[in-house]
N, C-alpha and C positions, 0 to 999 in steps of 0.2 A: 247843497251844491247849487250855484247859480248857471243860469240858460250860458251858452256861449255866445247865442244870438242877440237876445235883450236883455240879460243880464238879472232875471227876474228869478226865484227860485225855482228850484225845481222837485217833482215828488217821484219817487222808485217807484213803477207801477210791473218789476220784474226785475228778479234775482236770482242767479244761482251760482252755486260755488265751483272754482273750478279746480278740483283738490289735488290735482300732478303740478298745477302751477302754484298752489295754494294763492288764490285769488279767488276774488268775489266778479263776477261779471253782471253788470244792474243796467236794466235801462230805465231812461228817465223822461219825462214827461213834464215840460214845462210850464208853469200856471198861470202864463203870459203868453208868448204866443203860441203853443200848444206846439213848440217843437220836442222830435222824440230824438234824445241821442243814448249814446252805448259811454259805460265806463267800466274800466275794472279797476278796483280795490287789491293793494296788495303792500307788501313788508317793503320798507326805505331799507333794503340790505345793505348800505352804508351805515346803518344805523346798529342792526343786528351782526353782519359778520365781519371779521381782518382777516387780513391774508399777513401772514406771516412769509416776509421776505426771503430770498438765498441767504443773504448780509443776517438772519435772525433781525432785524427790525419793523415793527408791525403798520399796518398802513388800513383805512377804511376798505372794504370790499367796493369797488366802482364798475357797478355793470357796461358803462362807454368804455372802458378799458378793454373788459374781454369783447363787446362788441366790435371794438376797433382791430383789434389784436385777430378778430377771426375775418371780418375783413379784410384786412391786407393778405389774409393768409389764401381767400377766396375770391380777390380781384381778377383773377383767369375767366371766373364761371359768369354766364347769364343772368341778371339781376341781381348781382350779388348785395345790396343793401337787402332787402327782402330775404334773401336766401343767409346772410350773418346774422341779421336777425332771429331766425327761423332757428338755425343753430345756435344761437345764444342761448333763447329761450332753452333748449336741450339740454345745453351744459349746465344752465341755475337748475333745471331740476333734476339732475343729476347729481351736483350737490348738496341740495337741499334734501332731497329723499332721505339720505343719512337721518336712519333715529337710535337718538338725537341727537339734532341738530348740533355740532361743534362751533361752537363762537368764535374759533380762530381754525381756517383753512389754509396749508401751506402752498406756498404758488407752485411747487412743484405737484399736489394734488388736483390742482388747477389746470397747472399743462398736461399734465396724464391726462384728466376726462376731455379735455378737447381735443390734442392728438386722438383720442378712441371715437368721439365721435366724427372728426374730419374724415378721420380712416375709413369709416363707414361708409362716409358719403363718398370721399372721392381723393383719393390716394395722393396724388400731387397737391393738393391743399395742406392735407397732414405733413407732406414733406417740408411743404416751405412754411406752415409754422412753425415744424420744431428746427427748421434753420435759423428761425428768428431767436427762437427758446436758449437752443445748446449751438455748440459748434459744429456743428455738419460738415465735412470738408471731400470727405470719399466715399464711396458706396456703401464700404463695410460700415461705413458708419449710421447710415442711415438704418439697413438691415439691424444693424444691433440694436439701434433706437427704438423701430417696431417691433420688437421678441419682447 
C-alpha cells in the first residue's frame, strides 16, 4: 500500500485481527517520509453477499444503503453520522456472525436485525425505521411490529 502523504510505499510494522468484525486492523509506516498511519482489511460484501428483495429479485449487499437507511432513521439523535455508523457496524456483525455465512440475505432479515438493534438503542429510531420498512399508520401497529 502506498503513503497517503508522499505517495511512497509503505511497511505493516503492526497487525491485529479484529474477529467480531472480521478485519484486519494494521498500522503502517512509511519508507519515505516515515509517516505512521491505521488501515483496516476487510470483505468487499458487495462482492460476497445479496439481498434477496420483497419483489424475490436479487441485488449486491451495499453497506451505504443500510448506513443511509439507519441514518435517516436516526437524524433526531446527536452526531448521528458517527452514531449510524456505529450501528451499521453492529448490524454487519450481526449478520455476519451467522455460521455459515449465507450468500443471499433477505431484506426482511435485514430489517429485523436493525429494528432490534435501533430498539436497543433508542425506541423512536426503530419506530421511524420500520415506518420507512412496512406501513405504520396506528399504534396497534407499531406494538405488533415490536412483539
Amino acid at each position: 500500500m502506498d503513503c497517503i502523504y508522499c505517495g511512497k510505499e509503505t511497511k505493516v510494522v503492526n497487525s491485529r485481527p479484529k474477529k467480531a468484525d472480521k478485519q484486519v486492523w494494521r498500522r503502517r509506516r512509511c519508507l519515505g517520509c516515515h509517516a505512521i498511519v491505521t488501515s483496516t482489511e476487510s470483505y468487499l460484501l458487495k462482492d460476497v453477499l445479496r439481498v434477496q428483495k420483497k419483489n424475490g429479485s436479487f441485488e449486491p449487499f451495499h453497506r451505504d444503503k443500510l448506513f443511509l437507511s439507519i441514518l435517516k432513521a436516526t437524524d433526531h439523535l446527536p452526531k448521528t453520522t458517527e452514531l449510524a455508523g456505529s450501528l451499521t457496524a453492529t448490524v454487519l456483525r450481526h449478520i455476519i456472525k451467522r455460521t455459515p455465512l449465507d450468500v443471499v440475505v433477505s431484506s426482511r432479515v435485514i430489517a429485523k436485525e436493525v429494528s432490534q438493534v435501533l430498539k436497543r438503542y433508542d425506541a423512536a429510531a426503530a419506530v421511524r425505521y420500520l415506518s420507512f420498512q412496512t406501513n405504520l399508520q396506528l399504534p396497534n401497529d407499531v406494538r405488533r411490529t415490536f412483539k
